[in-house]
C-alpha positions as CSV (number, residue, x, y, z in Angstrom):
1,X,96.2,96.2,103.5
2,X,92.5,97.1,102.0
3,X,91.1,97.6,98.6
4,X,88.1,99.5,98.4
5,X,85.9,101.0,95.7
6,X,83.3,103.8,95.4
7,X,81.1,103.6,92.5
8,X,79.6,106.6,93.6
9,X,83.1,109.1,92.7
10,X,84.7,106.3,90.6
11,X,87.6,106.0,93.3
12,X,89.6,103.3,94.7
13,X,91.8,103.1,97.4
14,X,94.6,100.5,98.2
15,X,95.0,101.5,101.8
16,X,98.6,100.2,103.7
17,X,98.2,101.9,107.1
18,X,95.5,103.3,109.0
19,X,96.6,107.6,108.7
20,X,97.3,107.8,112.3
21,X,99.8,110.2,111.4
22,X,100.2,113.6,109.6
23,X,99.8,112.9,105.8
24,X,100.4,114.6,102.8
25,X,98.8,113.5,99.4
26,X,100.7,113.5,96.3
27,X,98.5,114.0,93.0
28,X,101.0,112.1,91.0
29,X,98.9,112.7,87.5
30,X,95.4,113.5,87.1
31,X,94.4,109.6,87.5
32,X,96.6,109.1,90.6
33,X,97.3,110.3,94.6
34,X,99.7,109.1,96.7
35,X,99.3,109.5,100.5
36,X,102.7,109.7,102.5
37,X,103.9,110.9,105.6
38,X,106.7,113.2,105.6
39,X,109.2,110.3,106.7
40,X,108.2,108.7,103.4
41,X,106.3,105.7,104.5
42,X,103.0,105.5,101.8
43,X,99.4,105.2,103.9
44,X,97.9,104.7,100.6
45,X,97.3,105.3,97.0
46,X,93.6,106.4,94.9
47,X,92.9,105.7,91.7
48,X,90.5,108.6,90.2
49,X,88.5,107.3,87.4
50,X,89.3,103.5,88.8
51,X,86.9,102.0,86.4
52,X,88.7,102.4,83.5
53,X,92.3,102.2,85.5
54,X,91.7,98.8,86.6
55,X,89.5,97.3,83.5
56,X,92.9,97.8,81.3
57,X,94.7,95.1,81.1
58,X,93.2,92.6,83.8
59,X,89.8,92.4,82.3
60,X,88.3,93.4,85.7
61,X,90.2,91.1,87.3
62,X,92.2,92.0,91.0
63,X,95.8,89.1,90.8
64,X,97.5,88.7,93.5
65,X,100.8,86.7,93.4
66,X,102.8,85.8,95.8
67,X,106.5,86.1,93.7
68,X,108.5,83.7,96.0
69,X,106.1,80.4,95.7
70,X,104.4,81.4,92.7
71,X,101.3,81.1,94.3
72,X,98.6,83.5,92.6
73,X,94.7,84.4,93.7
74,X,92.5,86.0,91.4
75,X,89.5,87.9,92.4
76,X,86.7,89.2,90.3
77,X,86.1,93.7,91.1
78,X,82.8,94.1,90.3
79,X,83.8,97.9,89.3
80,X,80.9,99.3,86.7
């Protein structure tokens, strides 16, 4: 999995898979596209106008949590 940002178009991408296959994307609502293959599996999803998106709730901050041990990392997204 990859997170990236470009401050450039104010876009970020959580990538799952590598599109090695035909993909469709989904523009969900005006702040959100999915990209899926038509079996269903998700390659990945952007987040237009990320800064505000992902300065919400999280204070800037990217959480990951592993839900089974509890175990939680937090990393800083230095998103302008």
């Amino acid at each position: 999995m990859r997170f990236s940002y470009d401050p450039r178009y104010n876009i970020a991408y959580l990538r799952f898979h590598k599109k090695c296959a035909e993909v469709e994307t989904i523009r969900i609502s005006d702040e959100l596209v999915v990209d899926m293959a038509p079996d269903g599996m998700i390659y990945g999803i952007e987040l237009l106008n990320a800064n505000e998106q992902l300065r919400r709730e999280d204070m800037g901050k990217l959480l990951v949590i592993n839900e089974e041990t509890g175990e939680q990392t937090e990393l800083p997204l230095s998103i302008c």
